[in-house]
C-alpha positions in Angstrom: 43.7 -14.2 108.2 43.4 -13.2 104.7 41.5 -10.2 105.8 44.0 -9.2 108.0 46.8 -9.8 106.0 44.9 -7.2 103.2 44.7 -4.7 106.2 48.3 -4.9 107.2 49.6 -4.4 103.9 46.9 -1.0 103.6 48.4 0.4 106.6 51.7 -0.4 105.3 51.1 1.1 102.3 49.2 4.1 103.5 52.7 4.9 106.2 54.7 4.2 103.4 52.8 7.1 101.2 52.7 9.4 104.3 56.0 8.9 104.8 57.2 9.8 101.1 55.2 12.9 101.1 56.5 14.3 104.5 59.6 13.5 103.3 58.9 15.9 99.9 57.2 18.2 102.3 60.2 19.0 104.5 62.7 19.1 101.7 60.4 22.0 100.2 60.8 23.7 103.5 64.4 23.1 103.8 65.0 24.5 100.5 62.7 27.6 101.1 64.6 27.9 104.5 67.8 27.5 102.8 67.0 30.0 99.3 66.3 32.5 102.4 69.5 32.2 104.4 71.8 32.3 101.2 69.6 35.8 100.3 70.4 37.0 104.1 73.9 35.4 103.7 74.6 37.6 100.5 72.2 40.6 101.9 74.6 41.2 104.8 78.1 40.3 102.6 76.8 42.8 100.0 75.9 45.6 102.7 79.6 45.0 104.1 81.3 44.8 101.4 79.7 47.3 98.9 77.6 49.7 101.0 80.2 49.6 104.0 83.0 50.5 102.1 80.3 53.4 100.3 79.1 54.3 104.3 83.0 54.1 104.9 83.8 56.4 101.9 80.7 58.6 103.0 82.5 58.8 106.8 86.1 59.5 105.5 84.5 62.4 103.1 82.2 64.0 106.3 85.3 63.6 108.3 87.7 64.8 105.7 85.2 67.7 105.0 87.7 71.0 106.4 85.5 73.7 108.7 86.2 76.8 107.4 87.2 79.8 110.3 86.8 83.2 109.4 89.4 85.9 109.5 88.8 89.1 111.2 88.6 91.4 108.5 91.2 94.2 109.4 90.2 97.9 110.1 90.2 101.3 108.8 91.6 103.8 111.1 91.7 107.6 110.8 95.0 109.6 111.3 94.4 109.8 115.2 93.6 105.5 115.3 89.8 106.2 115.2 88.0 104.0 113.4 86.1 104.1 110.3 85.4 100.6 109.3 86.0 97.5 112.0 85.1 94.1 112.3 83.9 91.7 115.4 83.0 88.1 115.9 79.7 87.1 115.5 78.3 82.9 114.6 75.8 81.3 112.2 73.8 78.6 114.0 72.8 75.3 112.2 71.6 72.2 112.4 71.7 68.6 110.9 67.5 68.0 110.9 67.9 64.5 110.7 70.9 64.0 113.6 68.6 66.1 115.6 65.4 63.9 115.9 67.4 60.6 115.8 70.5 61.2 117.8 69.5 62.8 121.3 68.3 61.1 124.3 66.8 64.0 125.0 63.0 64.9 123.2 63.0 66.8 120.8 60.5 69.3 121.7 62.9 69.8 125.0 66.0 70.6 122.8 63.6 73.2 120.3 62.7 75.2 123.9 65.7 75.3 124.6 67.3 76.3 121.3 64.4 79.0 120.9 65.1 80.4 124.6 68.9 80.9 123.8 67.9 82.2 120.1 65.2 84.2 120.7 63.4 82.4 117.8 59.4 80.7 118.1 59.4 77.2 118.3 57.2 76.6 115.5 60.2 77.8 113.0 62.8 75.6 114.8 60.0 72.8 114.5 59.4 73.5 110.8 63.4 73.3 110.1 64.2 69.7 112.0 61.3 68.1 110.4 62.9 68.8 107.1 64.3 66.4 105.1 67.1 68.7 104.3 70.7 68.1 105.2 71.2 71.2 106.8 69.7 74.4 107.9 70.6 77.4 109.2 68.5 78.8 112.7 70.7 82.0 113.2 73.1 84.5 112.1 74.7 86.9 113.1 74.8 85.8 117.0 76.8 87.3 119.5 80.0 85.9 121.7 78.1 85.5 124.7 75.2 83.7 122.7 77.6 81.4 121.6 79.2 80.5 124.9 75.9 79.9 126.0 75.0 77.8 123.7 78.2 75.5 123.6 78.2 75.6 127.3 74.2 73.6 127.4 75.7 71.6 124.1 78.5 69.9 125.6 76.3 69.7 128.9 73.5 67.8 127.2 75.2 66.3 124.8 73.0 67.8 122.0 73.8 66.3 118.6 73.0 68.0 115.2 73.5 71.4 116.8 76.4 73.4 114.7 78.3 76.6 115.7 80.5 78.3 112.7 82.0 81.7 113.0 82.0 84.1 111.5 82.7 88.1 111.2 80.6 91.0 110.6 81.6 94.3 109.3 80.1 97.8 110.6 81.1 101.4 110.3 80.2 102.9 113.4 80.5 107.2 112.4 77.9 105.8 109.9 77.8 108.3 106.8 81.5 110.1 108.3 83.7 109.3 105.2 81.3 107.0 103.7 82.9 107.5 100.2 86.5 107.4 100.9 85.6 103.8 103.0 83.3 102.1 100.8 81.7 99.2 101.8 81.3 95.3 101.9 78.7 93.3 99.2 77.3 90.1 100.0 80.1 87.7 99.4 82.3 89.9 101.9 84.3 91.7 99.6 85.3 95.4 100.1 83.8 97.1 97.1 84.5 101.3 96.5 86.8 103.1 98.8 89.4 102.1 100.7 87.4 98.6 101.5 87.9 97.9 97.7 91.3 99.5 96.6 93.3 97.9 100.3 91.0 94.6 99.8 94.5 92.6 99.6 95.5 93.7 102.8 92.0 94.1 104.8 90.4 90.5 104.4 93.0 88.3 105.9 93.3 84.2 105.2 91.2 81.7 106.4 91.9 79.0 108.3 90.7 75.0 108.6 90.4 72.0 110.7 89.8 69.2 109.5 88.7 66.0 111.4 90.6 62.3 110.9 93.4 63.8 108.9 94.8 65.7 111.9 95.4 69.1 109.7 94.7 72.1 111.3 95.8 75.6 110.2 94.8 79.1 112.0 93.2 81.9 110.1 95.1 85.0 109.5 93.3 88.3 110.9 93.8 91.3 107.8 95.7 93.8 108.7 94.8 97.7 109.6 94.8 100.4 107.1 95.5 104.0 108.6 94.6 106.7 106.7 96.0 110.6 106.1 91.8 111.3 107.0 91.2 113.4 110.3 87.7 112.8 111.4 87.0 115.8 112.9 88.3 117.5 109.8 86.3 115.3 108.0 83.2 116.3 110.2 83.5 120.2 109.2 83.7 119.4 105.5 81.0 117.2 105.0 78.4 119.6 107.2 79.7 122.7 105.6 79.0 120.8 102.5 75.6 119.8 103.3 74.5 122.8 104.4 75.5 124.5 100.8 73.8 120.9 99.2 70.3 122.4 100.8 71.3 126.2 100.7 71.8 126.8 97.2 69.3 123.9 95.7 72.0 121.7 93.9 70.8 119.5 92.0 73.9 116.9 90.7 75.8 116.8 93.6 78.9 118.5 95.5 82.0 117.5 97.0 85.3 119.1 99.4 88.5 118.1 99.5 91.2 119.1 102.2 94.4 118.6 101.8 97.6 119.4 103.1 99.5 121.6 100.2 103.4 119.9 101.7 102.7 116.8 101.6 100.0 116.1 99.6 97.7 114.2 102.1 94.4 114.0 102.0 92.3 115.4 105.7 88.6 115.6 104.1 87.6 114.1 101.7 83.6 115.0 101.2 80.7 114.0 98.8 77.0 114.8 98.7 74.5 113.0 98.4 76.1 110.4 100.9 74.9 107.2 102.3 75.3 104.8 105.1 77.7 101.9 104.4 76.0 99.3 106.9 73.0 100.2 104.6 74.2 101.1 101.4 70.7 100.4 99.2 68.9 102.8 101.9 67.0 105.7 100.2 69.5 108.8 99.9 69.2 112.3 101.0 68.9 113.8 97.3 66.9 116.0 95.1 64.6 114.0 92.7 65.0 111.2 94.8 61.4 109.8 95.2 61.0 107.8 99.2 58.3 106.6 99.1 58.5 104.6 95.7 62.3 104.1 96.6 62.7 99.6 96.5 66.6 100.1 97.0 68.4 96.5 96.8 65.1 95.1 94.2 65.2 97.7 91.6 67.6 97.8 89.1 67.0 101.3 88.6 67.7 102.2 92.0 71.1 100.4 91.7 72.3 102.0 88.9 71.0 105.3 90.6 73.7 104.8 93.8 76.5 103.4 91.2 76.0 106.4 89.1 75.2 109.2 91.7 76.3 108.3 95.7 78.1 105.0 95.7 81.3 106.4 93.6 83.8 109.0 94.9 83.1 112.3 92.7 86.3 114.4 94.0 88.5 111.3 92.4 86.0 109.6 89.9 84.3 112.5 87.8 85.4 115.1 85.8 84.3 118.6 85.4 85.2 121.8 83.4 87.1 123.7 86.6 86.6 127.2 84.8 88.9 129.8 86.3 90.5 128.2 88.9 92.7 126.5 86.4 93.7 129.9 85.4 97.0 129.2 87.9 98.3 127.2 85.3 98.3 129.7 82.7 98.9 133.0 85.0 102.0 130.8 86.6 103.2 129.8 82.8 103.2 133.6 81.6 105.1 134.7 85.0 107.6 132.0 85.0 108.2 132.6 81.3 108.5 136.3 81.8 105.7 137.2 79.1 103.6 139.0 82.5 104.7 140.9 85.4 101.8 142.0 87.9 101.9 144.9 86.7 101.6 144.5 83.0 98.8 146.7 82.1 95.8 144.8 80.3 92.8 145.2 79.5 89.3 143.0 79.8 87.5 144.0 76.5 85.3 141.5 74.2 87.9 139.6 72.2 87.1 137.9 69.1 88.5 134.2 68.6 87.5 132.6 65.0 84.3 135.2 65.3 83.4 133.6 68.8 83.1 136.7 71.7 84.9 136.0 74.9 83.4 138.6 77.6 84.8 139.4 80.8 82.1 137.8 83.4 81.2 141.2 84.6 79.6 142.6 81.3 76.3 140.8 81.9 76.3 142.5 84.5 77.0 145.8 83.0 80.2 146.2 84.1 83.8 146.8 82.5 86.7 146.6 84.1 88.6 148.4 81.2 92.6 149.5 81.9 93.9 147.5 84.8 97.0 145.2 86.2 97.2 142.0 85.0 96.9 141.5 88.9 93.5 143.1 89.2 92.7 140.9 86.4 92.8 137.9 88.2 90.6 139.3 90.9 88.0 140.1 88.7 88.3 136.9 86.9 88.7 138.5 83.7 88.7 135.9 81.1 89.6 138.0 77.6 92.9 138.8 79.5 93.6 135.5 80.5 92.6 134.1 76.7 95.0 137.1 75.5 98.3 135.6 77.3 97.4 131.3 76.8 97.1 132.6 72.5 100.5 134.9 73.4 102.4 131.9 75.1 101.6 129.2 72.4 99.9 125.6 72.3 103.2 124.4 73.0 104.0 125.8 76.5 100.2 125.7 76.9 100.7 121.9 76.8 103.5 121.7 78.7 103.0 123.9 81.9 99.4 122.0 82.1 101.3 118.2 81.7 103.5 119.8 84.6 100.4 120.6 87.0 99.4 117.4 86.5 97.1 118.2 83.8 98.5 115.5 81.1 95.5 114.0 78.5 94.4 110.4 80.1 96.4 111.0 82.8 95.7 110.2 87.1 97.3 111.3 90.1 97.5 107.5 91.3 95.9 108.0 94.3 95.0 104.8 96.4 91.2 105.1 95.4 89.7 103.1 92.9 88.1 104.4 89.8 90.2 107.2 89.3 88.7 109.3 86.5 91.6 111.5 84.4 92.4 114.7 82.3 90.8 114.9 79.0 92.0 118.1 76.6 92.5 117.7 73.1 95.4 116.7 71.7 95.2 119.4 68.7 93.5 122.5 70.2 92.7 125.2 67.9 93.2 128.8 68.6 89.4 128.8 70.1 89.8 125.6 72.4 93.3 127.1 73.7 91.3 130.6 74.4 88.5 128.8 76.1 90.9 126.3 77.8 93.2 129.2 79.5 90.3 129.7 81.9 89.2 126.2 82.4 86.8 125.1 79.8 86.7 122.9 77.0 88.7 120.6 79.3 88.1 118.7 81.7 89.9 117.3 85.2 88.8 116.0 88.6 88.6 117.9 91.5 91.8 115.6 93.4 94.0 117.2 89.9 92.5 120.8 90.3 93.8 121.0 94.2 97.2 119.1 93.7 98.0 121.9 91.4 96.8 124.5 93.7 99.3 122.7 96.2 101.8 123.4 93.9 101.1 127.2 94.4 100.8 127.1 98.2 103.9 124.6 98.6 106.4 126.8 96.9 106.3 125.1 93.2 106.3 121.1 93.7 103.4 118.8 92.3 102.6 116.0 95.1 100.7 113.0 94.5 97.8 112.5 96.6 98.6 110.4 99.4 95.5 109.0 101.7 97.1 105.7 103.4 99.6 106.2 105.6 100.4 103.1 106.6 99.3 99.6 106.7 99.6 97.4 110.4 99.0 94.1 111.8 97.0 93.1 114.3 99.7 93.6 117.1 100.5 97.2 115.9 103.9 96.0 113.4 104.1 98.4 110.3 103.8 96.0 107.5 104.2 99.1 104.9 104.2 102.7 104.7 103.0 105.3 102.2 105.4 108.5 102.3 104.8 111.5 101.1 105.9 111.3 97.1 107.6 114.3 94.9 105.9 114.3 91.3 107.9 116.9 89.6 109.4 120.9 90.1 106.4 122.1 88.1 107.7 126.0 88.5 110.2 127.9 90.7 109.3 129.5 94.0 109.5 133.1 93.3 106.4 132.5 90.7 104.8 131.0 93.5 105.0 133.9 95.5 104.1 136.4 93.5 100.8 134.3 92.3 100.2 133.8 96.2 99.8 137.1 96.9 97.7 137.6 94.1 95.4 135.1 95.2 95.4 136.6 98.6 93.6 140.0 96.9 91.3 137.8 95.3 89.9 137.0 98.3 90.5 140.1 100.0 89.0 142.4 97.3 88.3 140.4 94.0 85.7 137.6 93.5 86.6 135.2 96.5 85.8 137.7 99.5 82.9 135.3 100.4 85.5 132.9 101.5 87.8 136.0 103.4 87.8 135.4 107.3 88.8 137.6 109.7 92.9 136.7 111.3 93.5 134.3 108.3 95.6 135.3 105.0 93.3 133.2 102.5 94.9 132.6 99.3 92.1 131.5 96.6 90.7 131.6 93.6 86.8 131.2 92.0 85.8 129.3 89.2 82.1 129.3 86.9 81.9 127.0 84.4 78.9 126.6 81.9 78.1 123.3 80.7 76.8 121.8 77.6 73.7 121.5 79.2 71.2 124.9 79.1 71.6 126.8 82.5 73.3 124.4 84.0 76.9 125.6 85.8 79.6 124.4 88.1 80.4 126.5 91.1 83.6 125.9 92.7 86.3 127.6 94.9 89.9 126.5 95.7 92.5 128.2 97.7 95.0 127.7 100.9 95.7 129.2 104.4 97.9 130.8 105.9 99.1 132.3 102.7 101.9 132.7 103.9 102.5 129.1 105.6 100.4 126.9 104.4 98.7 124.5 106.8 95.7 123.1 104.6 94.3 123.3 101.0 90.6 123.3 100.4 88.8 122.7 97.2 84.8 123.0 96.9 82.4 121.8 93.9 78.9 122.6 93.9 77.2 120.7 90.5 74.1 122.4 89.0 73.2 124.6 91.9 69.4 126.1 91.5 69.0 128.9 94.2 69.7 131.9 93.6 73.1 132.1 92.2 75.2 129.7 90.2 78.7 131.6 90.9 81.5 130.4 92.4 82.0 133.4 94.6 78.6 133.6 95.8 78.2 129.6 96.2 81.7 128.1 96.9 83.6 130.6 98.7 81.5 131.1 102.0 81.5 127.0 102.0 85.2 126.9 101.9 86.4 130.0 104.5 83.9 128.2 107.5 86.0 125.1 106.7 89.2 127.1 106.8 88.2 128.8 109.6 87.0 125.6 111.7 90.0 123.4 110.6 92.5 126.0 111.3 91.3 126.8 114.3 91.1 122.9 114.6 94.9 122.6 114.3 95.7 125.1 116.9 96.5 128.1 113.9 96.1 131.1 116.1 94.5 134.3 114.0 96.6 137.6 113.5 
């Protein structure tokens, strides 16, 4: 009994201690099970309270996020509605790499066949791009309206998510070099730089539009509007080959340029430049002298850059300047005839005159000839410069001054033409008796070609100074004229009677003085040569300006030849030919029948 009683109370003892330590045991476990279910508890409150309203901020931002749609840029028409510059639709393709490998149904290798198929791009590039850990990345640009409808046709079929489509537009100029310097052209961030593309950019790159998604705003983008210009491209067509074929014909080394105008109203019809270039490839390797090809790196060297800015980018009839030589010598002939100090007639004569002990020679004497006696008319054929020295000294700084100001030929002054970068007049504001001597037949000043034939326009239109005009007007996309461009009156620069007579001197001058180069057979061709030497050793400017008819003046023509090399440098020999086959074509052109 004893012994049992001892083994009783064991057992109890023993149930009593396995009982105490289960107990312990399970409220370690409850604890551990409940530490856990608070951390989930507060886990999951903090994700929705915190990150959700973070992931809810995130949404509202993606959401909120506006898509951007592209204006068509508006385009640049000739006189006849041709175009020079236009615009069409074209898409940029991109992709979310992360939505595409996580939010299809579809395998991923199926939608990266199909995307390549539709793009025309391998596989193993679409591959590389949705593995990336990058938000987004672009697969195309530039890709075409049908493309496009393709591809959001097999989008919305499918249900393809991560797959973008954003338009876009894409500028080309489809006569390619035609008018390259009057159009300019687009840089990278789409904006019209030189030409007409940078001096219109207002009007020509429209306003973009947005949607955005969850705020229900929406607005359309605004196409830009049309710019029509005073440029005829077939006009355009027979300056810049004429002008080409002179570039190569008489070596010219700095470049050339022809300008057609019409002498009543002052608008322009050519406007031509050499070297040229291709504005839907700007940084291409020009057509020049010096000009090495096969080292040529275009876009990546600096040097190369600077080498279009300075030399095929920039519009030389409106941007440079240049010593015009004797065809300014209309300024100071029509000053001495309007004034009454020269008829004609008067009798003058072309020998060496002597200016602060500085010679001035008549052009002819290196040749070995004089001219001697003769009309003050036959002096202007033969381009003597004493004579014309002679009458600027006899007329005075004063009128000097004031019959160039009236031909447009005022210090720092521009014709405000609608180009950018216009360059302007530089004479000096105190001239001795030398400069005024050298100035009177166009050197030691200088002017750009668009001044030297608006004041030859002035001769040809009866006496009245025009400003350039090459927009003519401005419309939307539906055809309405926002704006016009008439033709605009400067001044009465001298009366019509001066005209004349100077006309029909100008009309021997290419008859049987210096200009006959430029004389065509059924068309009375008023004109003038110029020669000027600049600072640099044997290095001249060739140029000839004049009009036709004579005696109704349809067009105005002015040509520039810098530096030529061959085998002469004069403007009679280099110029003139250049400028009667673009008379001759244009007027022909225009339906001017010859007499």
């Amino acid at each position: 009994m004893i012994n049992d009683d001892r083994s009783e109370s064991r057992n109890s003892i023993i149930k009593k201690q396995i009982s105490k330590k289960s107990r312990n045991r399970l409220t370690v476990i409850i604890s551990i099970v409940s530490v856990c279910f608070l951390g989930l508890v507060v886990g999951v409150g903090w994700r929705t309270i915190v990150e959700g309203s973070n992931l809810a901020k995130l949404a509202f931002v993606n959401q909120s996020k506006p898509q951007i749609f592209t204006p068509l840029r508006g385009s640049i028409l000739d006189r006849m509605g041709e175009p020079l510059a236009l615009s069409s639709r074209v898409y940029t393709i991109s992709i979310n790499p992360n939505e595409v490998r996580t939010g299809n149904k579809q395998p991923t290798n199926v939608i990266v066949s199909e995307l390549a198929r539709r793009l025309k791009i391998d596989k193993i590039e679409i591959m590389d791009k949705i593995d990336s850990q990058a938000p987004y990345r672009i697969l195309a640009k530039e890709v075409t309206q049908e493309v496009k409808d393709s591809l959001k046709i097999w989008i919305k079929e499918k249900k393809v998510a991560g797959v973008s489509i954003d338009g876009t537009s894409k500028r080309f100029y489809p006569n390619r070099k035609l008018a390259a310097s009057v159009v300019g052209f687009m840089n990278s961030e789409n904006k019209g730089i030189y030409g007409i593309e940078q001096e219109f950019e207002k009007y020509l790159k429209g306003t973009n539009g947005s949607s955005t998604t969850g705020l229900d705003k929406a607005t359309n983008s605004v196409d830009g509007y049309d710019v029509h210009l005073s440029i005829d491209e077939t006009i355009q067509y027979f300056a810049e080959n004429a002008l080409a074929k002179a570039m190569k014909d008489n070596k010219v080394k700095n470049g050339g340029l022809v300008i057609v105008s019409d002498p009543k109203t002052g608008e322009i019809l050519a406007l031509a430049t050499n070297p040229t270039f291709d504005p839907n490839q700007p940084y291409a390797v020009p057509d020049a002298m010096g000009v090495n090809k096969k080292v040529w790196k275009g876009k990546e060297s600096k040097n190369n850059v600077l080498y279009l800015q300075k030399n095929v980018w920039k519009n030389k009839a409106v941007s440079d300047t240049y010593e015009p030589g004797s065809t300014f010598k209309i300024v100071v002939s029509s000053a001495g005839l309007e004034e009454g100090a020269i008829t004609p007639e008067t009798q003058v004569n072309d020998k060496t005159i002597y200016v602060f002990g500085n010679a001035i020679n008549c052009v002819e004497k290196s040749n070995g000839r004089i001219h001697g006696n003769e009309t003050f008319a036959e002096s202007i054929y033969n381009s003597c410069n004493p004579v014309m020295s002679t009458l600027a000294m006899d007329l005075g700084l004063k009128k000097f001054y004031d019959y160039a100001a009236a031909f447009g030929f005022e210090n720092k002054k521009t014709t405000g033409i609608d180009l950018p970068n216009e360059g302007a007049t530089d004479i000096q504001e105190k001239l001795t008796n030398l400069d005024l001597a050298c100035a009177a037949f166009g050197q030691r000043l200088t002017v750009t070609p668009i001044q030297m034939l608006m004041a030859f326009n002035t001769i040809a239109n009866g006496g009245t100074l025009m400003k350039p005009k090459i927009a003519t007007q401005i419309t939307d996309s539906d055809g309405n004229i926002i704006k016009t461009f008439d033709p605009t009156i400067v001044r009465k620069v001298v009366s019509k009677n001066t005209t004349d007579i100077l006309r029909d001197i100008l009309v021997k001058a290419v008859k049987e003085g210096t200009g006959k180069l430029a004389y065509v057979e059924g068309y009375n061709i008023a004109g003038k040569t110029g020669t000027s030497e600049t600072t640099e050793k044997d290095h001249y400017v060739a140029s000839f300006a004049g009009f036709a008819p004579a005696d109704n003046p349809r067009i105005s023509v002015l040509v520039v030849l810098d530096n030529p090399t061959g085998k002469s440098y004069y403007g009679g020999k280099c110029s003139a030919p250049v400028a009667g086959k673009i008379i001759e074509e244009t007027l022909t052109y225009l339906g001017v029948k010859k007499k």
